[in-house]
GUVO-990180 format. One record per residue (C-alpha): residue in one letter; residue number from 1; x, y, z. Coordinates in steps of 0.001 Angstrom, whole numbers, plus 524288, in hexadecimal, padded with zeros to 5 digits. Layout:
BEGIN
<r rest="A" nr="NUM" X="X" Y="Y" Z="Z"/>
...
This chain:
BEGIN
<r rest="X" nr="1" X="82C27" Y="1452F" Z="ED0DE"/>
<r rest="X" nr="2" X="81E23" Y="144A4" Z="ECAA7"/>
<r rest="X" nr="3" X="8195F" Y="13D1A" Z="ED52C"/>
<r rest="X" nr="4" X="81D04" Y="14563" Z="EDF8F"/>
<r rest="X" nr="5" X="81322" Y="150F6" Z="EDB50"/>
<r rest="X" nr="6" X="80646" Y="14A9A" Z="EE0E9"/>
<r rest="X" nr="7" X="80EC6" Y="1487A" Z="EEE81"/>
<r rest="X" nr="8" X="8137C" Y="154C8" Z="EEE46"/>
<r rest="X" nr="9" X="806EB" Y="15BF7" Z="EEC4E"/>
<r rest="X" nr="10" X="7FF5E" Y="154E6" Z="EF773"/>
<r rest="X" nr="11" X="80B07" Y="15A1F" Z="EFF6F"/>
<r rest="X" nr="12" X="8088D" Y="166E4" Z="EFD17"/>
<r rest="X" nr="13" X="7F8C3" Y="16693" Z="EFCA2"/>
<r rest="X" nr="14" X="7F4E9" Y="15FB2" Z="F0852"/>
<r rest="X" nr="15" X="7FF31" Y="167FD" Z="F11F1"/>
<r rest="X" nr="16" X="7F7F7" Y="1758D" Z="F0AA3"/>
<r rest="X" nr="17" X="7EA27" Y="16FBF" Z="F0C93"/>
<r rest="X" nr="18" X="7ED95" Y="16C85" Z="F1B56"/>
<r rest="X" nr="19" X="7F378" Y="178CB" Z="F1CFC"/>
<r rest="X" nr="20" X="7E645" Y="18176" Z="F1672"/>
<r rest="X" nr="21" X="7DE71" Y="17A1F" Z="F2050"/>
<r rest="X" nr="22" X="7E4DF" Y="17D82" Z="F29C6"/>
<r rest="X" nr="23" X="7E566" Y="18D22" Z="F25D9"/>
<r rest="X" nr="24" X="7F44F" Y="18D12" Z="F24D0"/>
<r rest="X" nr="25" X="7F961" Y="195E7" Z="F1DA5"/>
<r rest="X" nr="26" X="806FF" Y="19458" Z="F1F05"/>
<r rest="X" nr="27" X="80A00" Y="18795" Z="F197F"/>
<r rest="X" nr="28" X="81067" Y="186AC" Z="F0B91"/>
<r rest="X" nr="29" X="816FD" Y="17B54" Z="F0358"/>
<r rest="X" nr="30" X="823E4" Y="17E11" Z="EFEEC"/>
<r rest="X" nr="31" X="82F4E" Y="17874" Z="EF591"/>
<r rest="X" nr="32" X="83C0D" Y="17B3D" Z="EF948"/>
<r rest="X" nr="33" X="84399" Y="17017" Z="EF1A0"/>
<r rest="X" nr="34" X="84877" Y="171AD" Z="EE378"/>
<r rest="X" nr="35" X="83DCE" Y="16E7E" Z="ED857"/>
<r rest="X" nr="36" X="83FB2" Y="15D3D" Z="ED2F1"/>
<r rest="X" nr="37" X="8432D" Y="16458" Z="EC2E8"/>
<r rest="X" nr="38" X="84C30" Y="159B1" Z="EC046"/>
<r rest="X" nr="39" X="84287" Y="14EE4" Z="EC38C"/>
<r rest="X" nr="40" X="8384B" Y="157C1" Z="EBD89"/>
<r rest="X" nr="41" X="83F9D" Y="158AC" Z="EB0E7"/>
<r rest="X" nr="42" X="83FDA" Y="14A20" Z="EB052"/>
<r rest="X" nr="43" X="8335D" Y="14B25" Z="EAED9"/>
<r rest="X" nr="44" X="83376" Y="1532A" Z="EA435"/>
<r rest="X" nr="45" X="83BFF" Y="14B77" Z="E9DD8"/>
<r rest="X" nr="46" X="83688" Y="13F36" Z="E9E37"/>
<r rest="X" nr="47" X="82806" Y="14568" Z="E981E"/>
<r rest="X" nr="48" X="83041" Y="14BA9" Z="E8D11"/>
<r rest="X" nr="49" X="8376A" Y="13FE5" Z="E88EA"/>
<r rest="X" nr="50" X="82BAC" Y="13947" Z="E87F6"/>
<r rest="X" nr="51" X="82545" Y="1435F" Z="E7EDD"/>
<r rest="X" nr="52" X="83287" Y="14295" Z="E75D4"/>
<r rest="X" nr="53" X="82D9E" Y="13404" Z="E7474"/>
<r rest="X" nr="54" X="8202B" Y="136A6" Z="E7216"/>
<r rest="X" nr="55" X="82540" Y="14020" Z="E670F"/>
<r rest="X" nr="56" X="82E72" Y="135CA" Z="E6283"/>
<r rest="X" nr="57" X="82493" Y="12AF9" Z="E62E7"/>
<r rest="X" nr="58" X="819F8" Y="1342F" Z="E5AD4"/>
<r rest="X" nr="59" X="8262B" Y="13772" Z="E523D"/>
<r rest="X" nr="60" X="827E6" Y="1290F" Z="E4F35"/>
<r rest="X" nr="61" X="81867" Y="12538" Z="E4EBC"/>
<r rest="X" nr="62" X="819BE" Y="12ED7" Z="E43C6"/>
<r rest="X" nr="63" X="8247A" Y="128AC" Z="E3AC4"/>
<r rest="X" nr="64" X="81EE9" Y="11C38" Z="E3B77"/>
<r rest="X" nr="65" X="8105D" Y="11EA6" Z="E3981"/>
<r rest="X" nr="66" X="81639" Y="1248E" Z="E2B9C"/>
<r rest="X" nr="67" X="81DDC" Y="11974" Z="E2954"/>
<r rest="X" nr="68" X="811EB" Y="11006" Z="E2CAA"/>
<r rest="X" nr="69" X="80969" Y="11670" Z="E2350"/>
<r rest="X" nr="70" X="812C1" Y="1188F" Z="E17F6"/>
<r rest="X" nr="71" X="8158C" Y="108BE" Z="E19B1"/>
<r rest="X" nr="72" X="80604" Y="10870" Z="E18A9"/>
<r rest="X" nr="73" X="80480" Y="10EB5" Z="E0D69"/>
<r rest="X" nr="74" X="80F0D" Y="107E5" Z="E04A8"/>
<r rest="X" nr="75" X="8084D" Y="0F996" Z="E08B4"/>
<r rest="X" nr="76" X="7FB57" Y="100A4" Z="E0488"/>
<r rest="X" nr="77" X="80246" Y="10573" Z="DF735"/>
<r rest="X" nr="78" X="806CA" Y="0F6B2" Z="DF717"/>
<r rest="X" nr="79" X="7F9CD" Y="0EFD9" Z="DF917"/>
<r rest="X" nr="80" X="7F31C" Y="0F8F7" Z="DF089"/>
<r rest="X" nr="81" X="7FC1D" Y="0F631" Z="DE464"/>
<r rest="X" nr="82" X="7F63F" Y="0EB72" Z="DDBC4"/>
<r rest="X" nr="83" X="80472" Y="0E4D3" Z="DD8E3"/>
<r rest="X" nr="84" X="80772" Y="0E62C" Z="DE840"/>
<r rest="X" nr="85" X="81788" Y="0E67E" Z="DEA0C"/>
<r rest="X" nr="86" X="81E49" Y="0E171" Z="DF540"/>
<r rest="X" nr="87" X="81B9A" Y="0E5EF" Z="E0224"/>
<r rest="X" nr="88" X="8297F" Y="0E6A2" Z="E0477"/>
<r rest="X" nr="89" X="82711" Y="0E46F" Z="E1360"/>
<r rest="X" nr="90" X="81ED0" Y="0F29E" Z="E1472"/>
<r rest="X" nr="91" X="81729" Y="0E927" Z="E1D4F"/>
<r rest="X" nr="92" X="81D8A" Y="0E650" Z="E2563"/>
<r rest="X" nr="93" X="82468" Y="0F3D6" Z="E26A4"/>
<r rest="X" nr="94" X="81551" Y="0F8BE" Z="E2AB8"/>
<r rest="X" nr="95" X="814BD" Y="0EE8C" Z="E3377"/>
<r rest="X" nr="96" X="82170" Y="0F453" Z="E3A6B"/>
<r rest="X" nr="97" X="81E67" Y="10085" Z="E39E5"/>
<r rest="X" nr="98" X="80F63" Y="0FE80" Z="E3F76"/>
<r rest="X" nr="99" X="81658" Y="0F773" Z="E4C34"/>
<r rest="X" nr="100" X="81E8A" Y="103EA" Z="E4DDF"/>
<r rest="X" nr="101" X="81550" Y="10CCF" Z="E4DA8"/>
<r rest="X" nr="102" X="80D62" Y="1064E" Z="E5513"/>
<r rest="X" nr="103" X="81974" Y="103C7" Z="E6085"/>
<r rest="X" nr="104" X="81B8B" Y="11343" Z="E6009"/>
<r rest="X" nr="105" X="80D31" Y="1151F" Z="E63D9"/>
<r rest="X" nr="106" X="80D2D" Y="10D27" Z="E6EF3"/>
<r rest="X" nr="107" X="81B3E" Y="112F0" Z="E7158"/>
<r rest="X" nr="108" X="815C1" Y="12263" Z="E6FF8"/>
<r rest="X" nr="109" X="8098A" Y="11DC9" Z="E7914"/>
<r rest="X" nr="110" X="81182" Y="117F7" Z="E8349"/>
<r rest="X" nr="111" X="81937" Y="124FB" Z="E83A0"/>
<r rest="X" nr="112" X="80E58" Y="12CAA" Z="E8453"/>
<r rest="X" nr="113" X="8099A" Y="126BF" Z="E902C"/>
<r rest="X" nr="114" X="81784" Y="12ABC" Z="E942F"/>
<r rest="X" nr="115" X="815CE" Y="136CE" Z="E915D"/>
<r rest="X" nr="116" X="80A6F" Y="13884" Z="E97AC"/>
<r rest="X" nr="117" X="80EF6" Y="13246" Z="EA4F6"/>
<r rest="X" nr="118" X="81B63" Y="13ACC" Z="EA553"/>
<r rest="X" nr="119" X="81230" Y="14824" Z="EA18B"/>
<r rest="X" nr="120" X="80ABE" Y="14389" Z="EAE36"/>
<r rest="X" nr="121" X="8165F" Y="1418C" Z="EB701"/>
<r rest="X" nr="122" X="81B33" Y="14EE4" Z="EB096"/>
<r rest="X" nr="123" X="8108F" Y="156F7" Z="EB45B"/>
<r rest="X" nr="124" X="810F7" Y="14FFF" Z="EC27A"/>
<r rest="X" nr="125" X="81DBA" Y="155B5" Z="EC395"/>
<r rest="X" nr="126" X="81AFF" Y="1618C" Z="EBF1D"/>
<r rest="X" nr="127" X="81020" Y="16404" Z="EC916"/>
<r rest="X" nr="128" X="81A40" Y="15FE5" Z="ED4C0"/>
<r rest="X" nr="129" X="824A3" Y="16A5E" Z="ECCAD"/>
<r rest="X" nr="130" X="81AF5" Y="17522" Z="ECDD2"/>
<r rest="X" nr="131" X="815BB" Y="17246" Z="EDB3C"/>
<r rest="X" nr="132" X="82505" Y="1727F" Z="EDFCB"/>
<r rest="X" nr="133" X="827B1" Y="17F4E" Z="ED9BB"/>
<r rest="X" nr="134" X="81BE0" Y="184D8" Z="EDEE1"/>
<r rest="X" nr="135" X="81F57" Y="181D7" Z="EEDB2"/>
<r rest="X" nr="136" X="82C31" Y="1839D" Z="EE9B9"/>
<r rest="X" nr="137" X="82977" Y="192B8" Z="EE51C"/>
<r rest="X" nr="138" X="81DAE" Y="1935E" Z="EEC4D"/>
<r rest="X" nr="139" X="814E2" Y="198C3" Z="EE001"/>
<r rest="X" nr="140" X="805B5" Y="19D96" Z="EE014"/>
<r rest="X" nr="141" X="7FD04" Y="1964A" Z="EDADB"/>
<r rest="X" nr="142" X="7FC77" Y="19F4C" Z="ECE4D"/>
<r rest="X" nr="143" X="80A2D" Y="19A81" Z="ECD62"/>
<r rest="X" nr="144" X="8077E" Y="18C3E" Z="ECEEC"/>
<r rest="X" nr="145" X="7FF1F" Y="18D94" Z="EC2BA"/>
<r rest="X" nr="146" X="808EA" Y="19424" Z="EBBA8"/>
<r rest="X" nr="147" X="811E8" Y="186F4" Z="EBF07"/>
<r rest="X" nr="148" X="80814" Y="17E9F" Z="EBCC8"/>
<r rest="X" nr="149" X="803EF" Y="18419" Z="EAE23"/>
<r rest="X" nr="150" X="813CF" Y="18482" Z="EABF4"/>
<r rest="X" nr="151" X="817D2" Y="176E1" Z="EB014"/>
<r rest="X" nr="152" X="80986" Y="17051" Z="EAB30"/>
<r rest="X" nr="153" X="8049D" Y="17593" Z="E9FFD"/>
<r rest="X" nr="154" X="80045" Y="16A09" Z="E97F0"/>
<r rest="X" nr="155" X="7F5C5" Y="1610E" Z="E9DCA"/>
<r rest="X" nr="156" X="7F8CE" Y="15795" Z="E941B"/>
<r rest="X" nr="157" X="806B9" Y="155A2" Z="E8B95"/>
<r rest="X" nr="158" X="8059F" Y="152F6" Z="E8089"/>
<r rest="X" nr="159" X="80F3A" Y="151FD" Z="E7423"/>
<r rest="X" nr="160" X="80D08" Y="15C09" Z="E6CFE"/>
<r rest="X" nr="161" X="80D28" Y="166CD" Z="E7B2C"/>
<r rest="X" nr="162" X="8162B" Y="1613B" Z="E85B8"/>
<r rest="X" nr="163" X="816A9" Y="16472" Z="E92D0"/>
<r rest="X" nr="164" X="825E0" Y="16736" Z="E9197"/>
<r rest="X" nr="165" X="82381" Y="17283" Z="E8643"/>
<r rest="X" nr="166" X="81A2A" Y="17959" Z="E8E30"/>
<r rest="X" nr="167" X="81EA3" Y="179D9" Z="E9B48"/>
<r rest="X" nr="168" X="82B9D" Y="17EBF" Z="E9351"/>
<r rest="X" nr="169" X="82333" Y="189F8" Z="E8D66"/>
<r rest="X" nr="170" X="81D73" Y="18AA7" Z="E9967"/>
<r rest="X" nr="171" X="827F3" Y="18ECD" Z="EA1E0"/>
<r rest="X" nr="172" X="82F3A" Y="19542" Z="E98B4"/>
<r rest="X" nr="173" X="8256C" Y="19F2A" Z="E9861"/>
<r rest="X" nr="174" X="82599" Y="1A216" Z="EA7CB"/>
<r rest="X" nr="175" X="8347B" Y="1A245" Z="EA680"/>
<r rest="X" nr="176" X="831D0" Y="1AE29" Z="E9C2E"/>
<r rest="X" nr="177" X="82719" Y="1B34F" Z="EA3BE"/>
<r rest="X" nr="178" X="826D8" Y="1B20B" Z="EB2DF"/>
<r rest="X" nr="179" X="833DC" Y="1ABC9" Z="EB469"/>
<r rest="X" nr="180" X="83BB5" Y="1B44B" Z="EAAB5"/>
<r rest="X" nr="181" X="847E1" Y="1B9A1" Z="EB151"/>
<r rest="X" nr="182" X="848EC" Y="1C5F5" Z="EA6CC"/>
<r rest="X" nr="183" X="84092" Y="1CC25" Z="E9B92"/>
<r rest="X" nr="184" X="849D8" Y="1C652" Z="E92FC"/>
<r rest="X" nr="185" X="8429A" Y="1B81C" Z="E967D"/>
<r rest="X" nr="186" X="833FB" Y="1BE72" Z="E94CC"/>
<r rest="X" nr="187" X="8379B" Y="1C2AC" Z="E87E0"/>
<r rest="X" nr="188" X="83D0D" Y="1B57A" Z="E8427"/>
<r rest="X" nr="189" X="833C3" Y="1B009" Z="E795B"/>
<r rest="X" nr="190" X="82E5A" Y="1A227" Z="E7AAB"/>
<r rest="X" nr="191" X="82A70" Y="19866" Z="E6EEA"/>
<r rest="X" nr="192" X="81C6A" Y="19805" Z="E6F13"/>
<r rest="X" nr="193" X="81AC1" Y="18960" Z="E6913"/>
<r rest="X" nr="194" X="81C5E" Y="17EC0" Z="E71AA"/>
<r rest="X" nr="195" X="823D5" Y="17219" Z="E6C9D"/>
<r rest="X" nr="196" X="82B2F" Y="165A4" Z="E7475"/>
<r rest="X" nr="197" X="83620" Y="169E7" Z="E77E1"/>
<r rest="X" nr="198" X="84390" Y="16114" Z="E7449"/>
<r rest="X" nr="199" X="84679" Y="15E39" Z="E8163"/>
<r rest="X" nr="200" X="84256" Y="16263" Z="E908C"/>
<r rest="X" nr="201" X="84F4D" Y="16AA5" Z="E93BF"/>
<r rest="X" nr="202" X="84853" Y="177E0" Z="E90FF"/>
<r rest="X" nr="203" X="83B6C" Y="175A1" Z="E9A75"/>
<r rest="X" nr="204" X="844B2" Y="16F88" Z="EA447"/>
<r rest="X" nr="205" X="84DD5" Y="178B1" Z="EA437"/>
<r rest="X" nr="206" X="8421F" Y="184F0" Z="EA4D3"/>
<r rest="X" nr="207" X="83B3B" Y="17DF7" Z="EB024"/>
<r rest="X" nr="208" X="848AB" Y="1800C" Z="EB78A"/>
<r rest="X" nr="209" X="848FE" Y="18D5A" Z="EB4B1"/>
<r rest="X" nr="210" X="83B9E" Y="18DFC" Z="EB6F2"/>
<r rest="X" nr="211" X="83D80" Y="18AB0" Z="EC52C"/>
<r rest="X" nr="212" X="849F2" Y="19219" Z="EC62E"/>
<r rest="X" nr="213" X="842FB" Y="19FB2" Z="EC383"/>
<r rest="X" nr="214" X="838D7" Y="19A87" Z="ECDCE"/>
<r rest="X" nr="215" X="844D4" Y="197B8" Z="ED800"/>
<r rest="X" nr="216" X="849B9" Y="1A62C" Z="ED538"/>
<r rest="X" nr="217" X="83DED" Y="1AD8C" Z="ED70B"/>
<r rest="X" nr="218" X="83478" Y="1ABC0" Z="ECC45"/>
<r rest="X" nr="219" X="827D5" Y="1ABA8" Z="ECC5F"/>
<r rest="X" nr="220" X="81C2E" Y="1A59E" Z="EC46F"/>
<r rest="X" nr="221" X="8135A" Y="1B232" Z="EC40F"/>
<r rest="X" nr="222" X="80C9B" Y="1B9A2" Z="EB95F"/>
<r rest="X" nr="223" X="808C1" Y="1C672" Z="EBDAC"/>
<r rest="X" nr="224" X="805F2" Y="1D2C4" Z="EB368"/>
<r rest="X" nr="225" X="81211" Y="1D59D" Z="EB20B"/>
<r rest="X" nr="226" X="816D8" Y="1C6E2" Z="EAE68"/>
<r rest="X" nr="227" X="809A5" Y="1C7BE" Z="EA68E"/>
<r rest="X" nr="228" X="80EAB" Y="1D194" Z="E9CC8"/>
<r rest="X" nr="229" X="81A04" Y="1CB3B" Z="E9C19"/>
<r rest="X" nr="230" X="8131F" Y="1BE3E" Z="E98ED"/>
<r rest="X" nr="231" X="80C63" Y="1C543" Z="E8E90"/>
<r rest="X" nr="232" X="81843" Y="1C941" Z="E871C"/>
<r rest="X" nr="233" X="81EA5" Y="1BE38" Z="E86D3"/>
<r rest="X" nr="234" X="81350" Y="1B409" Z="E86CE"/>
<r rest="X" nr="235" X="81607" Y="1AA8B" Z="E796B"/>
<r rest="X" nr="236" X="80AC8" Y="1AF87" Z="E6FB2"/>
<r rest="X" nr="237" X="80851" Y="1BCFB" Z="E75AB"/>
<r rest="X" nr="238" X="7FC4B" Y="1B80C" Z="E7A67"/>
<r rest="X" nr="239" X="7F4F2" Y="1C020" Z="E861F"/>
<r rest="X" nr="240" X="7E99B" Y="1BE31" Z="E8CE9"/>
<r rest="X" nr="241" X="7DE97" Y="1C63F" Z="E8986"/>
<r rest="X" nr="242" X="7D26D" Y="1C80E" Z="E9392"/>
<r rest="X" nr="243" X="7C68A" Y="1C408" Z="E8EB3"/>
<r rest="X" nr="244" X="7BEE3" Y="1D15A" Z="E947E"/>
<r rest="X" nr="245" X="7C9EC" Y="1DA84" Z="E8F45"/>
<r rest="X" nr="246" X="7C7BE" Y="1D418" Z="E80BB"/>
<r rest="X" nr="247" X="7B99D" Y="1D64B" Z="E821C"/>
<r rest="X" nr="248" X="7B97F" Y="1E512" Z="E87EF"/>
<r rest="X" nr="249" X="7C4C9" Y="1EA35" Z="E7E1D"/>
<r rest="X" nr="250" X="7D048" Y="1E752" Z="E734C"/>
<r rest="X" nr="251" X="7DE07" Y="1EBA5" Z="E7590"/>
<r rest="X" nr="252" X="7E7DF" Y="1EDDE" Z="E6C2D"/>
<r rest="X" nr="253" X="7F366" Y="1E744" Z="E7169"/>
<r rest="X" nr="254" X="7FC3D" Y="1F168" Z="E7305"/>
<r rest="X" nr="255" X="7F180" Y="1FD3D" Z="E73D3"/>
<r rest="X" nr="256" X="7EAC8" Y="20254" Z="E7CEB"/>
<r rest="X" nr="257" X="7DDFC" Y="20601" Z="E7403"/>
<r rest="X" nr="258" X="7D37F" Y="1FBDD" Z="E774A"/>
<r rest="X" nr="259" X="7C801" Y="1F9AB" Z="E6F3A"/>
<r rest="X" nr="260" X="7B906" Y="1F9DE" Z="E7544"/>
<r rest="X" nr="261" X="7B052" Y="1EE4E" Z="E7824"/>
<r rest="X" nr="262" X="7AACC" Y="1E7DA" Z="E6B69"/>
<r rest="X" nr="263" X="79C26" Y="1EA6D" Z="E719F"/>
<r rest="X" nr="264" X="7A1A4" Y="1F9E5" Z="E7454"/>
<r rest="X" nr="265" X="7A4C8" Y="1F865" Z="E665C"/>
<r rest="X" nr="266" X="7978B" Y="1F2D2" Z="E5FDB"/>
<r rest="X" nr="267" X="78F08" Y="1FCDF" Z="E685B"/>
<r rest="X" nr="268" X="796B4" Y="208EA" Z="E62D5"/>
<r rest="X" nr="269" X="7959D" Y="20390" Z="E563A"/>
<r rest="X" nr="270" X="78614" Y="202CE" Z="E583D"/>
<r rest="X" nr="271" X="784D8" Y="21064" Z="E5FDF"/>
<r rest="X" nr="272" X="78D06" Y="21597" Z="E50B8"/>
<r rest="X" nr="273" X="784D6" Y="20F1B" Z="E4759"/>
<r rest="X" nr="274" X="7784E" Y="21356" Z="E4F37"/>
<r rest="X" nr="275" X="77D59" Y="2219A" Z="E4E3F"/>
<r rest="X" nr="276" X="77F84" Y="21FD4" Z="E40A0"/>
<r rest="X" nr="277" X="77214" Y="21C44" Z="E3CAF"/>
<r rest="X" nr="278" X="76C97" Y="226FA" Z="E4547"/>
<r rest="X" nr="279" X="77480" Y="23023" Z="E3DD6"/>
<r rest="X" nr="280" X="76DE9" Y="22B5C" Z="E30CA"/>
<r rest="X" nr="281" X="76142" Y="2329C" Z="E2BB8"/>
């Protein structure tokens, strides 16, 4: 499925560039066939399952590094001791425990590389996903970058911030927002810390419901309206400030009193004080 996103955009570019030369207007791709999720959510799968190792393998570098260096400090305690006792085989215990460690290094680096080869066929499939439900729906391209910072928001994944957490947060939140079916779903609060998740069955299962408010009507927009919305129920109660506003006046959130410019402010002060000292004999 990966594979098939470079073939598929060259299909749609070169008949659009053709087209533009020729001043036709008229001509537009289209999707008519049912979105590949099942193959998708192989996918998805298959990078998870290799991030449950590399948390396993890390788990397991961990034990035996302690056990390694508690072995390392009894032989030191025994060398050290001027009537030196039996090493009761601690050697060769280190010497076991140094080849393990060293086997679940090469074993965590090998899956990394994994990792990092399914994260690539991943996004590959993700960018074939969201060019089909863009033909499919036929969205702006305001809407295509609302897709696109939905499906692929991590240029890199890493362990500690995966791609499946975030696209889960991710579309969650236009499902609330956008996509919400009732006020009951805007007002629907949403954990604001992001952690790997146990398993894949709550992304895959939004992504289908995703598409399914897109099949009956939905739309990926964010107008003033959707805005305010976004506002209320944005995690954090964080809002955009403009940088000119700040700088011209403070309002009271909640008020309608607005306080004057700092410089209105500092030349009042200086046109009092002035009058002051005139009034002084």
């Amino acid at each position: 499925l990966e594979d098939l996103w470079l073939i598929t955009k060259e299909l749609t570019l070169r008949p659009e560039e053709h087209f533009k030369k020729q001043n036709c207007k008229d001509f537009a791709c289209t999707f008519s066939g049912s979105i590949p999720l099942q193959e998708y959510f192989e996918l998805i799968d298959r990078h998870f399952e290799l991030r449950l190792k590399a948390e396993k393998f890390r788990e397991l570098l961990s034990e035996r590094a302690v056990q390694f260096r508690a072995i390392e400090r009894r032989l030191l305690t025994r060398f050290k001791d001027k009537t030196p006792a039996p090493l009761q085989h601690l050697d060769t215990l280190l010497e076991g425990t140094f080849r393990e460690v060293i086997a679940l290094a090469d074993a965590a680096e090998e899956n990394q590389a994994n990792m990092f080869q399914a994260f690539t066929k991943l996004k590959s499939a993700t960018h074939l996903v969201i060019m089909l439900i863009s033909l499919w729906q036929k969205l702006s391209a305001d809407q295509v970058a609302i897709l696109k910072a939905t499906f692929l928001p991590l240029a890199e994944d890493t362990q500690e911030l995966g791609w499946e957490e975030t696209v889960d947060a991710a579309i969650s939140y236009l499902l609330r927002t956008c996509l919400s079916k009732s006020s009951k779903e805007q007002a629907l609060s949403h954990s604001n810390q992001l952690c790997m998740p146990k398993d894949t069955s709550r992304l895959k299962k939004n992504i289908t419901l995703f598409c399914d408010r897109l099949a009956k009507g939905g739309r990926l927009s964010f107008g003033t309206d959707s805005a305010t919305q976004q506002a209320a129920v944005m995690p954090g109660g964080c809002t955009t400030i403009p940088e000119s506003d700040l700088e011209e006046k403070t309002v009271i959130p909640g008020s309608s009193a607005a306080f004057p410019d700092h410089r209105q402010i500092t030349k009042s002060g200086l046109s009092e004080d002035a009058a002051e000292e005139a009034k002084k004999p």
